[in-house]
C-alpha positions in Angstrom: 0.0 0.0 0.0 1.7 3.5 -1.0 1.2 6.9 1.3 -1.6 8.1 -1.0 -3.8 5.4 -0.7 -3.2 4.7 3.0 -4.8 7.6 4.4 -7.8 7.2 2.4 -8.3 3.3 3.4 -7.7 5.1 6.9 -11.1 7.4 6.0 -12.9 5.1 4.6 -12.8 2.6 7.4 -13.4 5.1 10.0 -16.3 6.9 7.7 -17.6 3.1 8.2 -17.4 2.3 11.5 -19.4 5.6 12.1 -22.4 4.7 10.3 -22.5 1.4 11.6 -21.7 2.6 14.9 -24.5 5.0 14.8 -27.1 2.8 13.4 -26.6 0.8 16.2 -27.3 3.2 18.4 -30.3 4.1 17.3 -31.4 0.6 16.6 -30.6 0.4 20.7 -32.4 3.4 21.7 -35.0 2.6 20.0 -35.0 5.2 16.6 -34.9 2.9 14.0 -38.6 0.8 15.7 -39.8 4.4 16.5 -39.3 5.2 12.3 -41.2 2.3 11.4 -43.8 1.8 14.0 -44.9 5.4 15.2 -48.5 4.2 16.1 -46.1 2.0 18.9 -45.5 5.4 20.7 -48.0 6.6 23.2 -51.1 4.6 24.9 -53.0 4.7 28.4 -52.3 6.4 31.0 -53.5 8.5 34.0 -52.0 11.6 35.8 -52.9 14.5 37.7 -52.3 17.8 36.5 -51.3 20.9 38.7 -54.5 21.9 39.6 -55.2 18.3 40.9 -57.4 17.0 37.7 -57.3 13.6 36.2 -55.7 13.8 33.0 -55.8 10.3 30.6 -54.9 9.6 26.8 -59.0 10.6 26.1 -58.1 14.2 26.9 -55.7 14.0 23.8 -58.9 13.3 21.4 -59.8 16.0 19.4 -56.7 18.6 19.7 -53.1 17.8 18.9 -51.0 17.7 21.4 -47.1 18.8 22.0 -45.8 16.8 25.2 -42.2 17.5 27.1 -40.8 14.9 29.6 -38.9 16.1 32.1 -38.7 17.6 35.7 -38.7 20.7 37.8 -35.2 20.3 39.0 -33.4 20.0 35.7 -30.7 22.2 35.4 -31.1 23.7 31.3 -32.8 21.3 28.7 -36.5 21.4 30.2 -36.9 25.3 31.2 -35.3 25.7 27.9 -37.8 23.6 25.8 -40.2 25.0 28.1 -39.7 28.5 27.0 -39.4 27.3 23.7 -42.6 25.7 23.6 -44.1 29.1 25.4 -43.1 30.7 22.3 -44.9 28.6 20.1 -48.3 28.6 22.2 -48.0 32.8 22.1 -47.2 33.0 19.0 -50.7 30.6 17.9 -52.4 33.5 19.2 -56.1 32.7 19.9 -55.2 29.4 18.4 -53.3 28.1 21.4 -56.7 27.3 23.3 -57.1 24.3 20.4 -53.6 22.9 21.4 -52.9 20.8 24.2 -49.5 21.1 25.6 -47.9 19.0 28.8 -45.0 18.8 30.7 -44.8 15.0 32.3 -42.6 14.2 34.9 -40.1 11.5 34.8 -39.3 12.6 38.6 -42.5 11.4 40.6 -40.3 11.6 43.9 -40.3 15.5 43.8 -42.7 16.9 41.2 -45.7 17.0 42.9 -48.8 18.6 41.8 -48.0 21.8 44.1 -44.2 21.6 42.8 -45.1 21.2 39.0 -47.9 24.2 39.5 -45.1 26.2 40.9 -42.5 25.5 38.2 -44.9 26.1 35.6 -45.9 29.5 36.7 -43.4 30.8 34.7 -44.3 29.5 31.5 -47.3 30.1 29.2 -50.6 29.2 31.2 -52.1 27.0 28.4 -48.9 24.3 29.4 -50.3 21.5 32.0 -47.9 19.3 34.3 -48.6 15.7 34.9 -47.4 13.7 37.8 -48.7 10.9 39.4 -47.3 7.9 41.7 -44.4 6.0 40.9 -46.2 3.2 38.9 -48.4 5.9 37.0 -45.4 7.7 35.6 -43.5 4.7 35.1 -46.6 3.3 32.9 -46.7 7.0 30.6 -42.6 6.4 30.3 -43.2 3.0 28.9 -45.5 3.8 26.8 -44.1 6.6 25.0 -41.0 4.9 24.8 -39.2 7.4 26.9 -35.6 7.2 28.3 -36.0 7.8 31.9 -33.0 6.9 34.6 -32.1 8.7 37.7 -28.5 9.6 38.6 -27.1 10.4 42.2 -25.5 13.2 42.8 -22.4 14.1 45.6 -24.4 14.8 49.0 -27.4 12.4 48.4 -28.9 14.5 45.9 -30.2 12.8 42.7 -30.8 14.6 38.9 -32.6 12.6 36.0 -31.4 11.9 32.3 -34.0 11.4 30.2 -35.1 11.9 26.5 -35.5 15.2 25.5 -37.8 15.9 22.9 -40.9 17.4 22.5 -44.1 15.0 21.0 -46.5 16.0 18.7 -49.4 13.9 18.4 -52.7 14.5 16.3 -55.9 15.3 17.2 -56.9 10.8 17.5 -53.8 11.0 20.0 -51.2 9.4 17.4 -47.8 9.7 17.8 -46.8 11.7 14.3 -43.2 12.8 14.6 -40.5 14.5 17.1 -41.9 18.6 16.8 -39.3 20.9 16.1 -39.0 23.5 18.6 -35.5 25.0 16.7 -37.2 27.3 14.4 -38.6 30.8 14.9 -42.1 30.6 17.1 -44.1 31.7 13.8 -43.1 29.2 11.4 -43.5 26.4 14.8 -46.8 28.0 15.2 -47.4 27.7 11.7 -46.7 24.3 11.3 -48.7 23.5 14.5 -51.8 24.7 13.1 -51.5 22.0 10.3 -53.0 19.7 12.9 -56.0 21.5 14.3 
């Protein structure tokens, strides 16, 4: 093998080993099911909301639906897509009261009703957080296919890591595709009111 063509074997082997690598990892976590079975995400379930109301998969029916996983102690990703999702329902306008949007917990330990009502207080009021026991959120989590695993912390403390990314389901409850939250509010909002 001469210098020239060395380097390029080098390449191409590592260029390889990259896609392989990476479609194993999504086969693992799931992304290359989710692509061909979307009807596989979502199903029953029953929470409480912050106000203390019963919310199931039948209060999906009729409006689509944007839903974050996450918890009220999270350091970054969840206020952000929080925010970002704030955006979106403001920017809807009027339009926002034919939207659902939640926030579910993947922390039942902490986020009670009273802490997720607090949290949410400074988001847009149409957003609803979910919580429930233990073996409520662990059945939403399994359902939706969500990544979900707690982590200790120095000093007995505890975060989460979880998937991050935000759910858009049709107005039957469907699962239809990851929304996309990293785009100007308007054209979010625009694309949200495809599905009402």
């Amino acid at each position: 093998m001469d210098r020239t063509t060395r380097p390029l074997v080098i390449v191409g082997a590592f260029a390889g080993s990259l896609v392989i690598g990476l479609a194993l990892m999504l086969w693992a976590l799931g992304g290359l099911r989710t692509v061909a079975a979307p009807s596989a995400i979502g199903g029953p379930f029953q929470l409480t909301d912050q106000t203390g109301q019963t919310v199931t998969e039948k209060n999906l029916l009729g409006k689509p639906t944007l839903i974050l996983f996450g918890f009220t102690h999270c350091p970054d990703v969840c206020p952000t897509e929080l925010f970002e999702m704030s955006e979106v329902l403001r920017a809807m306008g009027k339009d926002a009261d034919r939207v659902n949007a939640y926030f579910v917990s993947v922390d039942p330990e902490r986020d009670t009703a009273a802490a997720m009502k607090d949290y949410l207080s400074s988001f847009d009021p149409h957003l609803r957080g979910l919580t429930g026991d233990s073996q409520a959120v662990a059945k939403i989590i399994g359902e939706y296919r969500v990544y979900a695993k707690k982590v200790p912390l120095k000093g007995g403390d505890y975060t989460m890591d979880h998937t991050a990314l935000v759910y858009l389901m049709d107005r039957d409850g469907k699962f239809v595709a990851p929304f996309n939250l990293k785009q100007s509010p308007q054209q979010a909002a625009a694309d949200l009111k495809h599905y009402l």
